[in-house]
C-alpha positions in Angstrom: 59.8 95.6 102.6 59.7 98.3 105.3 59.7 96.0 108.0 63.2 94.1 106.6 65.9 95.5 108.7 69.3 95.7 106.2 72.7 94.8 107.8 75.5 95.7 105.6 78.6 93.2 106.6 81.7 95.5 105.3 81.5 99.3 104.9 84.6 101.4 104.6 83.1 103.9 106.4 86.3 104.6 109.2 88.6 104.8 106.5 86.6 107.2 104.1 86.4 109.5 107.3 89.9 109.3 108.6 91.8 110.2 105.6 89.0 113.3 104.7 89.9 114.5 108.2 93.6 114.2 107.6 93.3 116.3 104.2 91.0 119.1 106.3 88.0 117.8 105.9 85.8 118.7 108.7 82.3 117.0 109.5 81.9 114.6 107.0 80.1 111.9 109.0 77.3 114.0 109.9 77.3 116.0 106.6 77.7 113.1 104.5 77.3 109.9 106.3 74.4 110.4 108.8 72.2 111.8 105.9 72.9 108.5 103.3 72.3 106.0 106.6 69.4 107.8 108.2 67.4 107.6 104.4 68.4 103.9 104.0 66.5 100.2 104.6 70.0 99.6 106.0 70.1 99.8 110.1 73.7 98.3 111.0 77.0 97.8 109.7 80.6 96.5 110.3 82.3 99.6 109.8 85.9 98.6 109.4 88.8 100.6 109.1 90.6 99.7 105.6 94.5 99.0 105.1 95.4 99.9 101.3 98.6 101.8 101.8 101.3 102.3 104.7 99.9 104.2 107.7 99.5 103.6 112.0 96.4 101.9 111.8 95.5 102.5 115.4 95.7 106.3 115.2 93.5 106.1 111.8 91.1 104.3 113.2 90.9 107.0 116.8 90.6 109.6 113.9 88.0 108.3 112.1 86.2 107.4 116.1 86.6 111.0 117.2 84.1 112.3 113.8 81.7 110.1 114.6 78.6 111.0 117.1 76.3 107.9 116.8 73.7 110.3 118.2 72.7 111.7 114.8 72.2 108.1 113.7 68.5 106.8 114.1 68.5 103.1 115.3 71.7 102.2 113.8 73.8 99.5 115.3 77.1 99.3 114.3 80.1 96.6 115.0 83.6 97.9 114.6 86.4 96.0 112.0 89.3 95.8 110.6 90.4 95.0 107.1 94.1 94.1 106.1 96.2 93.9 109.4 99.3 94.6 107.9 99.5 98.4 109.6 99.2 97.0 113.3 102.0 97.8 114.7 103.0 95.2 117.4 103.8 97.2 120.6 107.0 95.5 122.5 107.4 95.7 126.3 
């Protein structure tokens, strides 16, 4: 099985590290994170940036971006999502 490349299709992953950074939590994706992926079968994702509660999606999501250094991953692709739209906010000209 070590030649099966794993592809999970919906992790929470942007969410999880958004809201630890906004409650002071520092380095979680490389202290947490890159250790759990870089031991795993799985070698990509569609990280996606989950909408459970009331909150400006866009800067969650540039949050969660800026704690991530994809550098510390090894061969890990990744495609970026986003789960329950309702906290786009619709810019207006």
């Amino acid at each position: 099985m070590k030649d099966i490349k794993m592809f999970d299709c919906h992790c929470d992953i942007l969410y999880d590290l958004a809201r630890k950074k906004m409650s002071g939590i520092d380095n979680r994706f490389e202290s947490y994170h890159v250790p759990q992926l870089n031991s795993s079968i799985i070698k990509g994702a569609i990280w996606t940036m989950y909408s459970p509660d009331d909150f400006d999606l866009i800067h969650d999501l540039n949050v969660a971006l800026g704690e991530i250094d994809m550098k510390n991953l090894k061969d890990f692709d990744v495609i970026l999502g986003l789960e329950g739209l309702r906290n786009l906010k619709c810019v207006e000209d």
